[in-house]
C-alpha positions as CSV (number, residue, x, y, z in Angstrom):
1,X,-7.6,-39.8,31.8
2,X,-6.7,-39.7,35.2
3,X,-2.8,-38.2,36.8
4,X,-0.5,-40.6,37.3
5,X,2.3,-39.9,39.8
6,X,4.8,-42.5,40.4
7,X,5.3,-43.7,44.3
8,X,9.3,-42.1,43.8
9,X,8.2,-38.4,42.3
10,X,8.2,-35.3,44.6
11,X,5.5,-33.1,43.7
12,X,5.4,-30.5,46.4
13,X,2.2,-28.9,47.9
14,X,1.0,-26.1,45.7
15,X,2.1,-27.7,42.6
16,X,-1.1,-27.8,40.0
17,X,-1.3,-31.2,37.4
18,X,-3.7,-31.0,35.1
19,X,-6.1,-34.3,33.6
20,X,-4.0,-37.1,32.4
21,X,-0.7,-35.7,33.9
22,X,2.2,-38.4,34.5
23,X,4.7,-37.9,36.7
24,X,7.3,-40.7,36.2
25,X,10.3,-42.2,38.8
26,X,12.9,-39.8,40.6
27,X,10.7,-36.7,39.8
28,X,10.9,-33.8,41.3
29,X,8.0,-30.6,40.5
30,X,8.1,-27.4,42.3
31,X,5.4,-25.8,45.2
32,X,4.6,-23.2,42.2
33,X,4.7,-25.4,39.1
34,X,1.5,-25.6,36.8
35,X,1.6,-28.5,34.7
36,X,-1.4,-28.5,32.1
37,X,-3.4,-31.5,30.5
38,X,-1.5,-34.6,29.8
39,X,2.3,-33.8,30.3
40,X,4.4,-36.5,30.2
41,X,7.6,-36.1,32.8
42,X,9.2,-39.4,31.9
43,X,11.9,-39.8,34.7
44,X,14.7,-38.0,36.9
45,X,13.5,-34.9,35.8
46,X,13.8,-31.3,37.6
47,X,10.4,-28.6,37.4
48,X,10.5,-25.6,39.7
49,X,10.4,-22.2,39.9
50,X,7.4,-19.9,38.5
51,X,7.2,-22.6,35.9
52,X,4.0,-23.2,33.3
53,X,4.0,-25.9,31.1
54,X,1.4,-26.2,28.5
55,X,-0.2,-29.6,27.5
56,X,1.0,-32.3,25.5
57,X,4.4,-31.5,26.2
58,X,6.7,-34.7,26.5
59,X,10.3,-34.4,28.9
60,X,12.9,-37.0,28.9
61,X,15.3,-37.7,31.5
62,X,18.0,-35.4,33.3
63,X,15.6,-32.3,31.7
64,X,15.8,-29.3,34.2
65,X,13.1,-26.6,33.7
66,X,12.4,-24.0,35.2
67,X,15.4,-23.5,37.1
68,X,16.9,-19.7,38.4
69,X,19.0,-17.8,35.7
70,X,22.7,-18.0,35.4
71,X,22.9,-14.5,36.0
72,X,24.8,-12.8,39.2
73,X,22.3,-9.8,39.2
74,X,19.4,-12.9,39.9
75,X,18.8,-12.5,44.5
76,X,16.2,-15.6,44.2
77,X,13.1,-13.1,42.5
78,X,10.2,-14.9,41.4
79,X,10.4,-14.8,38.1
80,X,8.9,-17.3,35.3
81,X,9.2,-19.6,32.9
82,X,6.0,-20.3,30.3
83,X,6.2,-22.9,28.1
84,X,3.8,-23.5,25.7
85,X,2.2,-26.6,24.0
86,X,3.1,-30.0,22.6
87,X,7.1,-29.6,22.9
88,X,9.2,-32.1,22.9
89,X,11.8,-31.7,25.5
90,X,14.8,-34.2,25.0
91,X,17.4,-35.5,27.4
92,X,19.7,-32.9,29.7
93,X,17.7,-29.4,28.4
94,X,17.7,-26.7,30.6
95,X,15.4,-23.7,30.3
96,X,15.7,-20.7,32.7
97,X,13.2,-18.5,34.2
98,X,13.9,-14.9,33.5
99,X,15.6,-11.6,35.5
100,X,14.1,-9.0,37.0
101,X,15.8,-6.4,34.6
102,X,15.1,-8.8,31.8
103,X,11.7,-8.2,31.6
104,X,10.7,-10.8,34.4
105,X,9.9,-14.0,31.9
106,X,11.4,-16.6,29.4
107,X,8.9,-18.0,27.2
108,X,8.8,-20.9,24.8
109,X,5.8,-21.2,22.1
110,X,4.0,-24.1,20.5
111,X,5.5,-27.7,18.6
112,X,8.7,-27.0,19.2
113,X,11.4,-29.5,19.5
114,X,14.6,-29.3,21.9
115,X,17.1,-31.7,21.4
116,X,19.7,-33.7,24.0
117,X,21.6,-31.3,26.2
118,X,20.1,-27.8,24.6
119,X,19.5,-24.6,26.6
120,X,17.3,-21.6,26.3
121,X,18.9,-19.2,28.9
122,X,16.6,-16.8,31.0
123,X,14.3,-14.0,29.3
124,X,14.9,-15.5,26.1
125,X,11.7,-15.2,23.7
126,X,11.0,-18.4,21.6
127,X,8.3,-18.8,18.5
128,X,6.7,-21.7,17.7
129,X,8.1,-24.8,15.4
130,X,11.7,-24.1,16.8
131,X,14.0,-26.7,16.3
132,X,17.5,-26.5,18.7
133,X,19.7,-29.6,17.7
134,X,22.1,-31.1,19.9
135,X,23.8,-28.8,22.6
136,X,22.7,-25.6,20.9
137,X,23.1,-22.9,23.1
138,X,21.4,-19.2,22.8
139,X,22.0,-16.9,25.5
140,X,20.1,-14.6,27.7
141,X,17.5,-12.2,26.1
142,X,17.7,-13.7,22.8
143,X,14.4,-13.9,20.4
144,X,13.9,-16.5,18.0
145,X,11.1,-16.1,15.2
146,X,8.7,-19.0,14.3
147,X,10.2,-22.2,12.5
148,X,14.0,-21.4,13.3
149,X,16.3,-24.2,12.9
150,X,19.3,-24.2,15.9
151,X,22.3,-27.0,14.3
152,X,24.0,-28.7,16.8
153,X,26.6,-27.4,19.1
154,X,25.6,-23.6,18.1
155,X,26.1,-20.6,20.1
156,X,24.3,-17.8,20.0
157,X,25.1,-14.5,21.5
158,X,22.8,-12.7,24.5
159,X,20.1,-10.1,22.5
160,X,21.1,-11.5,19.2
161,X,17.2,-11.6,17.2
162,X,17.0,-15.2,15.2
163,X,14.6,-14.1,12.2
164,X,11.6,-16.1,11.2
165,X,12.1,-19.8,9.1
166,X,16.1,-19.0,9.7
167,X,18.5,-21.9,9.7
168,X,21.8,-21.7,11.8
169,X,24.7,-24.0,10.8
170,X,26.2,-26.5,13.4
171,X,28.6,-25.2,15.5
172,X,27.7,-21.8,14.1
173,X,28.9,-19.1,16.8
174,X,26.9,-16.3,16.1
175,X,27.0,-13.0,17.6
176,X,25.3,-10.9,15.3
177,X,21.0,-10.6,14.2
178,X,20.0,-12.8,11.5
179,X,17.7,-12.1,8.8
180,X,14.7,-13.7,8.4
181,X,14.7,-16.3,6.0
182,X,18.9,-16.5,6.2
183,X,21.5,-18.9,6.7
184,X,24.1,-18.6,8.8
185,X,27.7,-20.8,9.2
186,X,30.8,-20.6,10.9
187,X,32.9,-18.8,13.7
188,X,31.9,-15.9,13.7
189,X,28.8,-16.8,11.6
190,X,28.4,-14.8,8.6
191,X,25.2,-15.1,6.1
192,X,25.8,-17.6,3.7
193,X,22.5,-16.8,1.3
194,X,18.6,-18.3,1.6
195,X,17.6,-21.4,3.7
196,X,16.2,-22.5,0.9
197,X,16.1,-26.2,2.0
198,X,13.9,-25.3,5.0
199,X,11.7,-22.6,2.7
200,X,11.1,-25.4,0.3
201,X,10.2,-27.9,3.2
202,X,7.7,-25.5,4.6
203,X,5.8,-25.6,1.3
204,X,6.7,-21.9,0.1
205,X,6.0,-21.8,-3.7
206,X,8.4,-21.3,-6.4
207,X,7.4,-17.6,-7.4
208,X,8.2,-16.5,-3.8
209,X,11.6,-18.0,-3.2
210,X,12.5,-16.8,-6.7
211,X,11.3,-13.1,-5.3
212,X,13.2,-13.5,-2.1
213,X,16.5,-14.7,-4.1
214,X,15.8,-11.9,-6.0
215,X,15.4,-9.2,-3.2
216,X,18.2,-11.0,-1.6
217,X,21.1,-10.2,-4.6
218,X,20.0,-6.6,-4.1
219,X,20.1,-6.3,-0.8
220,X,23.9,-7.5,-0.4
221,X,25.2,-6.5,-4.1
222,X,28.4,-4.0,-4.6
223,X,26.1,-1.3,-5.8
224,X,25.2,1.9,-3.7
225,X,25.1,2.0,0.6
226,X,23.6,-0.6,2.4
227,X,20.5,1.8,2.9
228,X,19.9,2.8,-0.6
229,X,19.9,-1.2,-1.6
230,X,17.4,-1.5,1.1
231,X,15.6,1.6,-0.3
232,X,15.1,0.1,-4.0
233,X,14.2,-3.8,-2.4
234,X,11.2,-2.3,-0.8
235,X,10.6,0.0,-3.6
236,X,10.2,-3.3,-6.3
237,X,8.9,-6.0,-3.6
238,X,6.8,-4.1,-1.7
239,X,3.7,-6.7,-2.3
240,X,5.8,-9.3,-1.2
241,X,5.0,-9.7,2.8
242,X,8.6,-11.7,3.2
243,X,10.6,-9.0,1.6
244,X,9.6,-6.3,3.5
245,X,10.0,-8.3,7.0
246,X,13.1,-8.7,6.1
247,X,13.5,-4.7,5.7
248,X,11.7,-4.3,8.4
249,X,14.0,-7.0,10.3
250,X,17.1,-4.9,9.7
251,X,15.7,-1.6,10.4
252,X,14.0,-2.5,13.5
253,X,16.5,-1.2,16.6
254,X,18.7,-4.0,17.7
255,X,22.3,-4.4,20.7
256,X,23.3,-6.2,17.9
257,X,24.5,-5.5,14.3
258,X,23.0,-7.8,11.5
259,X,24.8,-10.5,10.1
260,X,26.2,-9.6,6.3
261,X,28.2,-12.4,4.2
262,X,31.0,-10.7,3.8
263,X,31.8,-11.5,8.0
């Protein structure tokens, strides 16, 4: 399969295009873009900085990737943006590379899906099988776990962590860590129980979401601190790998408190 690049598209000296490559009308891909095996820029869409895309992804118009952080402390440094493989990058989504105090880099991972006008701001750190919906938003330095589902319109706060298979409501403004697992709604988003939907979507059996309701009533129940409720979940689930993430989610040293559903 051979690169196709149409007669309108800029692709500047220095750019690398993999096999099968298209570049489509009113493109435009940076001196120091790498563009892997059979990416599909559709048309009018923006590539630059110290940008990697991995292959199979698909861009629809008005996309811009790779462009500098909105950040005033960013003076032009080189920084990057690494996205991984088979992504589906929808209409008007921005991605940012990262700051130099940020750590340097914003990476996305594998099969994830970015819907019409959503942004990943710079030296944000993305798993794989992320969904962002419509105009979902998640700041700078933000980390979201593998299978995370963004609603539309969302906000997320800069260094909030977005635990694994964790669904956030539309128009959810959340400013706060979320468990793995959790659901989050409203303004300020507070933890409104399970995703179950999405843990019974993903094929997790019966026994386990049983055990994670179950862990899940301790955990936020009237009895005892915080801490000793975390004490006696690990104490009866610690054969259950989920559970103790979870424990291991909250303890873990965070900027940002975890969201509880009492907020």
């Amino acid at each position: 399969m051979s690169t196709s690049i149409h007669p309108t598209a800029i692709v500047a000296d220095g750019a690398q295009l993999g096999e099968g490559v298209t570049v489509g009308p009113f493109c435009t891909v940076g001196p120091k873009v790498i563009l892997k095996d059979r990416v599909s820029l559709q048309s009018h869409i923006v590539v630059d900085g110290v940008t990697e895309m991995g292959a199979d992804c698909v861009v629809h118009p008005f996309a811009r990737i790779g462009g500098p952080p909105q950040h005033l402390a960013h003076k032009g440094e080189p920084t990057r943006l690494v996205v991984g493989e088979r992504n589906l990058i929808r209409e008007h989504v921005i991605m940012h590379t990262g700051t130099e105090k940020g750590g340097g880099v914003t990476t996305v991972g594998n099969d994830c899906m970015f819907m019409s006008g959503s942004g990943v701001a710079h030296d944000c750190h993305l798993g794989n099988n992320v969904i962002m919906a419509n105009q979902a938003s998640i700041g700078g330095h933000v980390k979201v776990g593998d299978f995370v589902f963004l609603g539309g319109s969302c906000a997320v706060h800069q260094f909030a962590r977005l635990g694994r298979y964790c669904f956030i409501g539309g128009g959810a403004i959340v400013t706060k860590d979320v468990i793995p697992y959790g659901s989050v709604w409203g303004n300020h988003a507070r933890l409104e129980g399970l995703n179950l939907v999405g843990l019974k979507r993903r094929g997790f059996s019966r026994e386990l979401i049983l055990a994670l309701r179950t862990a899940y009533r301790m955990m936020f129940a009237e009895e005892g601190t915080f801490q000793e409720r975390l004490d006696d979940v690990l104490e009866n689930f610690s054969d259950i790998d989920q559970v103790v993430e979870i424990i291991r989610f909250i303890r873990e040293d965070s900027t940002r408190p975890i969201c509880l559903p009492s907020e």
